[in-house]
N, C-alpha and C positions, 0 to 999 in steps of 0.2 A: 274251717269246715263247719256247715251250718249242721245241728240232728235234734234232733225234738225225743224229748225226754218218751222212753218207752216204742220210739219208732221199729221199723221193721226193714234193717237194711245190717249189712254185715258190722259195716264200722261203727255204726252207733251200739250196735248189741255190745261188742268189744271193748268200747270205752265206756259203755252203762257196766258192763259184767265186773271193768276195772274195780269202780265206785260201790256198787253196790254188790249185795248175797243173797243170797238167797236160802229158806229152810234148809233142803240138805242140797248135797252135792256127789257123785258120779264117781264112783273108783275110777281109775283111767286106766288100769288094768284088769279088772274082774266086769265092769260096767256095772256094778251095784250101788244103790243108794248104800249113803255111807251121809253122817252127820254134818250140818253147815250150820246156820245160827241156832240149830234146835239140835239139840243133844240126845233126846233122843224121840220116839215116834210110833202109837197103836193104832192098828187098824181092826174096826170091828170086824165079827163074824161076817157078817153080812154083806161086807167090803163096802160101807156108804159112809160111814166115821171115821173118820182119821181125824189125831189127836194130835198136836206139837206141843212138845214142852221145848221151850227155849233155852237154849245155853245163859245161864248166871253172868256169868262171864261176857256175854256181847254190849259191847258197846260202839254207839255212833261217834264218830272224831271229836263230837262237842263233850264227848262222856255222857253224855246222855246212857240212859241201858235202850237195848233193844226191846220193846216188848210188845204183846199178844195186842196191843193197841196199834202199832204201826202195823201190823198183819191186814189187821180188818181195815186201817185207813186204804191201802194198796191194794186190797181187794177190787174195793168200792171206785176208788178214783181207776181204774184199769174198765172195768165193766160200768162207769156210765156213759150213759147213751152220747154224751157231749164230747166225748172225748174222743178222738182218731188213733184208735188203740184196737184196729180190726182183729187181726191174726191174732193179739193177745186173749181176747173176751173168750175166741175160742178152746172150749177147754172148761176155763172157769166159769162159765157160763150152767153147765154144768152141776153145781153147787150152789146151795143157799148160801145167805152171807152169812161167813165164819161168825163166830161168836167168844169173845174174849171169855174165858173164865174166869181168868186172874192175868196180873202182870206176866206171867210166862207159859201160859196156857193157852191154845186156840184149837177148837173144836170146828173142822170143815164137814159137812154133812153133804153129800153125794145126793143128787135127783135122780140120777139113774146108776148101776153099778158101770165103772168103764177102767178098762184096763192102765189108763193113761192118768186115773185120778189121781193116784200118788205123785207121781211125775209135775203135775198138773201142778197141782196145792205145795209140793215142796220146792218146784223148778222156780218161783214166786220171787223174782228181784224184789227186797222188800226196800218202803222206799219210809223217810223220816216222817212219820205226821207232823212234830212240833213244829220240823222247818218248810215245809212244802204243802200245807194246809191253806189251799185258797190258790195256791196256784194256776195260772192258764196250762196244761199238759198241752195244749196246740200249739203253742208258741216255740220259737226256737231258743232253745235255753242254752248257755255259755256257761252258767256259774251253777258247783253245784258245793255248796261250803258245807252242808256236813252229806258225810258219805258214812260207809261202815265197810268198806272193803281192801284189799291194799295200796289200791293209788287212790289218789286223788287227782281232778284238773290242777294239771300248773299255769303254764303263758297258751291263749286263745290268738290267735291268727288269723283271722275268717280266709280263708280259701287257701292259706298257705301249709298253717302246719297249727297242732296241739300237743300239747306235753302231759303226761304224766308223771304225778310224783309219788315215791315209793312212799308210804308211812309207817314211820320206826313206831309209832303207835299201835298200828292196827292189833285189834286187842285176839285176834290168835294167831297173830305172827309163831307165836314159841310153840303151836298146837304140833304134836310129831306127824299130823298130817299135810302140812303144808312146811314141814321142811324142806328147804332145796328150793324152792321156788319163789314165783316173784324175788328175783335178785339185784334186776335191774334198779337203779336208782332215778333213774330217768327215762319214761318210755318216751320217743317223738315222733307223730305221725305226721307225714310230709302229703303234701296233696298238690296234684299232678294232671292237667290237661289232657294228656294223655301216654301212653306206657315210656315212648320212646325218652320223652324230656325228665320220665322218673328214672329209664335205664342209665341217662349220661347222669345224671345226677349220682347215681349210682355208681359208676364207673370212677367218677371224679373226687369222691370217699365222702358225698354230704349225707348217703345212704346206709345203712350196715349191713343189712339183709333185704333181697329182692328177689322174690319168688316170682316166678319167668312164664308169663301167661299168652306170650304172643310167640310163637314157634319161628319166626323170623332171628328172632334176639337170642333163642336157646341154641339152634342152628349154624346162623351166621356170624352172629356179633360176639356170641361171648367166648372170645380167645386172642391171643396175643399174650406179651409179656405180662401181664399181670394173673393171667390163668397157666400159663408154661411155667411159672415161677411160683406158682401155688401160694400168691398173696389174697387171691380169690377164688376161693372152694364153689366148682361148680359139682352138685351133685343129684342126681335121684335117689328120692324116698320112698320107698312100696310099704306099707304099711296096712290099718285094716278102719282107712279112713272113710268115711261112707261115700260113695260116686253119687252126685248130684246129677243134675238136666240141664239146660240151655237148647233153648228154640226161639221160632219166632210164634210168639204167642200170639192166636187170630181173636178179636172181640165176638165171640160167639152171642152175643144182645141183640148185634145187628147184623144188618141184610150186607152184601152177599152170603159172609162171614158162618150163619144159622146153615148153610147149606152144605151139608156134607162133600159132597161131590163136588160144589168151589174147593174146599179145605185141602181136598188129598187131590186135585189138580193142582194146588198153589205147593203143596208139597212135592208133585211130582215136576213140577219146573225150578226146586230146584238144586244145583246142579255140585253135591256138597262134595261130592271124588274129583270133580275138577280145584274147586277150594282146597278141600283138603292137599291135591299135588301141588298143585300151583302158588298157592298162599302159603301153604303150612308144612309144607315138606314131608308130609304124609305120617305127621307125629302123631295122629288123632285115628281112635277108632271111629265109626259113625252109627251115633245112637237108634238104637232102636224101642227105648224103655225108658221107663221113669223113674225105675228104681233098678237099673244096673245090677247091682252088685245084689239084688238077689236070685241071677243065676248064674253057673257054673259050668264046665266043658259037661260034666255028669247032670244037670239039669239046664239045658239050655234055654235060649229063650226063643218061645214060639210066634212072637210077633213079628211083624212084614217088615223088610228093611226097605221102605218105599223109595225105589232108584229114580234118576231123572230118566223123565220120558215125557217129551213134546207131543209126543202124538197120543199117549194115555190122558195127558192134560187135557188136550183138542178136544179128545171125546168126552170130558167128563165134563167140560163149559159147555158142551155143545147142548151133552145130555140136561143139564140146568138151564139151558134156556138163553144162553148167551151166544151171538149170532152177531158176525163181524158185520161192519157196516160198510158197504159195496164203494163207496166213493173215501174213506179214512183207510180201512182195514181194523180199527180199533173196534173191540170186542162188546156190544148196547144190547141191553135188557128192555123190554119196556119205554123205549127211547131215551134212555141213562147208560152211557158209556161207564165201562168199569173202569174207575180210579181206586187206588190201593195208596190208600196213606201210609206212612209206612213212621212211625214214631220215635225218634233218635236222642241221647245225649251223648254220645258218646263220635268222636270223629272216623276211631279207629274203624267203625264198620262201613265205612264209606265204602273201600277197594270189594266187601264182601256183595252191597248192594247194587255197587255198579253190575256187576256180572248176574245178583240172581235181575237187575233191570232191565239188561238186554233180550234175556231168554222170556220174562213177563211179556216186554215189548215185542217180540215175534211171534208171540200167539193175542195181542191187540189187545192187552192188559196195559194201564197207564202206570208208573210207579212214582209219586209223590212221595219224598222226603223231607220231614217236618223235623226239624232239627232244634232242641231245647234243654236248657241248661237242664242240671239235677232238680234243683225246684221247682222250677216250669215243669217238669218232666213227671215228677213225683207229684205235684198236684194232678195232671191231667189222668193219671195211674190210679189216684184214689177217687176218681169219681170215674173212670175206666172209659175217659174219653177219647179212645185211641180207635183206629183199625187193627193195625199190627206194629209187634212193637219187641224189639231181642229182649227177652228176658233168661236171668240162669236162676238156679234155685239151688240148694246147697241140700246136703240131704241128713237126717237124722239117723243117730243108733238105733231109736225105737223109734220105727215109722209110722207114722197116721196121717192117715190120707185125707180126712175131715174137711181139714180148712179149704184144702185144694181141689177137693172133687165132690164135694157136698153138696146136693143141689140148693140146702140154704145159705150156704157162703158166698154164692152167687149175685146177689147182692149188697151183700154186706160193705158199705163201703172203707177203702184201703184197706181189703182184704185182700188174702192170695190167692182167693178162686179168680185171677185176673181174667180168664179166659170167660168167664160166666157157663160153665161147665154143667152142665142137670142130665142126667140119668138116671133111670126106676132104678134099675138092677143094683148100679153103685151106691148109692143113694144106701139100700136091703143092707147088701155087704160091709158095708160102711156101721150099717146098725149092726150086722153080725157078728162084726171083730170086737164092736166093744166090749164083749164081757168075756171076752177070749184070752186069757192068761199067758196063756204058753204063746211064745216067740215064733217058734215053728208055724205051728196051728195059725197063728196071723197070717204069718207069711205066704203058708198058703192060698190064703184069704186076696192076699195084695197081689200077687202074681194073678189072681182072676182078676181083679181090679184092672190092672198093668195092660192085661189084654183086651180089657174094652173101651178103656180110654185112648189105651195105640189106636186102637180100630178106629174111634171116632175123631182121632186126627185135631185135636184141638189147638196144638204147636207144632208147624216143621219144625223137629227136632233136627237138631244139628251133631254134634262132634263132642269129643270129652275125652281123657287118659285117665291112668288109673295109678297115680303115680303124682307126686309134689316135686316139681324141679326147682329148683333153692340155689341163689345165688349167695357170696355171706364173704365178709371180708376176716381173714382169715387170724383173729384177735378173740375169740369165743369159747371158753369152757361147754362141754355139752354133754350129754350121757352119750353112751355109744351106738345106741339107737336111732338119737339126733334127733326124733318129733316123740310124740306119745304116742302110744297105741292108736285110738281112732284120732287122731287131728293131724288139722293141717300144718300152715308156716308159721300161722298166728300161735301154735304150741310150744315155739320155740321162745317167746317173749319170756311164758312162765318157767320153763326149764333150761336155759341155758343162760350163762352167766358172762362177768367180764373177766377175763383173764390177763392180770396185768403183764406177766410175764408174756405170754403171745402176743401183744399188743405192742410189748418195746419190740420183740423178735421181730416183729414183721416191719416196724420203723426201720430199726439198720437193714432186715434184708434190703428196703425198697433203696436205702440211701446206697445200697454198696452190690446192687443189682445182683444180687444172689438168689440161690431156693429155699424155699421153704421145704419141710417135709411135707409129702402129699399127703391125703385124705381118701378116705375111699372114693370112687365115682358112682359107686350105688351102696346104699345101706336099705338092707332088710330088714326090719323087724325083728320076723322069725330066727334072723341067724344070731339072734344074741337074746329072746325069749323061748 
């Protein structure tokens, strides 16, 4: 697996979060800042200074200590201009550069007061200056020999698989906040063309856990003997993990794209109740919002759930100026036939685009599929060279919309305003949440947001569940809860352990075709907090 140090993609974050810490770190029950390499932490009156005093005690795997020097190197190498560290600069950008006092001292000073500063300055994966001083950050890096967190890389695979190794070292292993966790001795990440050749792999025991993202495989495939026998726990987890988005994100830079009325035409062709029945057995609600999960049957959400309609489409090309060409039927601007690139790495949306390409095709829309590896694909992303393009976004505890709907992240390049997003109003509110403290009172805030970026249609939004379906071979210690409070499957890495007693049980079960004891088929949360 290729990922460049500080990138912006889930697995890299995952195997950087391994390696490295950051300041502090996130109750997983209360969501409070609670201590990580800085023990402890003041924020002035004014909320613009915040203060880290470092844990004594941190050390990088070489022994090296931790200190107020590798802060401000991490700073610096994240926020310069050379470096393709978009999404990151966000935030810290924000702040002057920290300033060491002493070996365990660093003073961050705030340019404006913003809710997120703390978050900001202590979320900070800090990375070694002694050893990573002079490095390319663009480059795709393999080796990261000293770390300060509890794995480190083991065996590198390019495209196959990566290992993680636990470290009997990691100097707060013994800390009573990170007891129980990180247990594994060996994490392995396996990498996969696409879902189906991870599901057999899975099925065939080279897997241990496979969280079930294509509704075909939850549906149809996962059953027989080794599920009736409960050697493989299939189950849902409701939990109060945060619902993210997935759409097809349109390049609002360029032309058609810039036109509203193309946008919520290209939205209104297409056809997601068909998909959802027919593809996905109707395991999917269909999005309306960007941030889901903050409304409820008692605060609903007032945005448009834009239905397919062919003939709403007609008239909204029509009303934009596009006008079928009497001898093709294909739909010319200007004497420019509309082509829709449509930007791909992935195979499995193929079945999705054949059907939204038929119904483009009947209203004389062309759809072009540009099909390109992760790299190809992630270069052309960071300089936002695309039409359109499936993109999902994973969503945070404490939401800010900044990076993604700011009209200066709009350029920023291998940023996450992928859409090129600008709006006055959001833009205001955007300014107004930052010194807004209280959760709620944001919220409020982002729910006005929510409604006029729906409005302006920048992604057909597509489909999402509100629920983690988890497949797992049935050899695992785990609390009774089975994830953490807000996470997903990747929770389970850090909290669930190897049990060797389950581990032989389910050997003879398979050798002497017997059951296992079942598992529940839904674990809640709430019914055991």
């Amino acid at each position: 697996m290729l990922f460049r140090s500080l990138d912006n993609n889930v697995l890299s974050g995952e195997l950087f979060g391994n390696m490295f810490e950051s300041l502090l770190g996130i109750d997983g029950m209360t969501a409070e800042y609670v201590p990580g390499l800085a023990e402890r932490w003041t924020i002035s009156d004014d909320k613009r200074t915040i203060t880290f005093t470092l844990d004594e005690r941190a050390r990088w795997s070489d022994g090296t200590p931790v200190t107020a020097h590798d802060v401000v190197f991490t700073f610096n190498t994240v926020l310069a201009p050379e470096n393709l560290t978009g999404p990151h600069k966000v935030g810290l950008d924000n702040f002057e550069t920290p300033v060491a006092l002493d070996d365990r001292t660093v003073k961050f000073v705030a340019k404006e007061v913003h809710w997120r500063n703390l978050g900001t300055a202590g979320g900070l994966l800090i990375l070694p200056k002694h050893a990573m001083e002079g490095k390319d950050f663009n480059r795709i890096l393999f080796s990261f020999p000293v770390v300060s967190g509890p794995y480190r890389i083991g065996e590198v695979n390019e495209g196959r698989f990566v290992t993680m190794e636990r470290r009997e070292d990691w100097w707060a292993r013994e800390l009573p906040r990170n007891q129980h966790t990180a247990n594994f001795q060996t994490l392995v990440y396996r990498f996969f063309a696409d879902a189906e050749n991870a599901y057999e792999s899975f099925r065939r025991g080279l897997l241990d856990v496979f969280p079930v993202y294509v509704a075909r495989i939850w549906v149809n495939e996962s059953s027989g003997e080794r599920f009736d026998r409960n050697w493989i726990v299939k189950q849902k987890v409701y939990n109060y993990n945060p619902i993210g988005f997935q759409g097809f994100a349109m390049n609002m830079r360029r032309p058609p794209f810039d036109d509203l009325r193309v946008r919520r035409a290209l939205a209104h062709l297409l056809n997601r109740e068909k998909m959802n029945s027919t593809i996905m057995y109707d395991q999917y609600f269909l999005q309306r919002s960007y941030y889901e999960d903050l409304y409820s049957e008692e605060q609903p959400c007032p945005n448009e759930l834009i239905a397919y309609d062919k003939e709403r489409a007609r008239a909204l090309l029509a009303e934009a100026g596009w006008k079928a060409n009497p001898s093709t039927g294909l739909l010319e601007k200007d004497g420019k036939p509309f082509v829709l690139r449509f930007l791909t790495r992935d195979p499995s949306t193929d079945k999705f685009l054949a059907i939204y390409g038929e119904d483009l095709r009947d209203v004389g829309i062309t759809l072009e599929i540009v099909k390109k590896d992760w790299a190809a694909w992630t270069k052309d992303m960071d300089t936002y060279d695309y039409d359109m393009t499936w993109a999902a976004w994973g969503a945070g505890l404490f939401k800010d919309p900044e990076s993604m709907w700011h009209s200066r992240e709009a350029d920023r390049p291998s940023g996450n305003n992928i859409t090129g997003f600008r709006h006055a109003e959001v833009d205001a509110l955007i300014e107004k949440q930052r010194e807004v403290f209280d959760v709620q009172a944001r919220n409020d805030i982002l729910r006005r947001i929510d409604e006029i970026v729906a409005a302006e249609v920048p992604y057909v939004l597509l489909w999402n569940i509100n629920y983690t379906r988890l497949l797992y071979w049935n050899k695992f210690g785990m609390p009774d809860q089975v994830l953490s409070k807000y996470g997903d499957e990747r929770s389970a890495f850090g909290l669930w352990w190897y049990d060797e007693d389950a581990a032989a049980e389910l050997d003879e079960a398979m050798k002497e075709g017997r059951d296992l004891a079942p598992r529940p088929v839904e674990v809640r949360f709430d019914d055991h907090f």
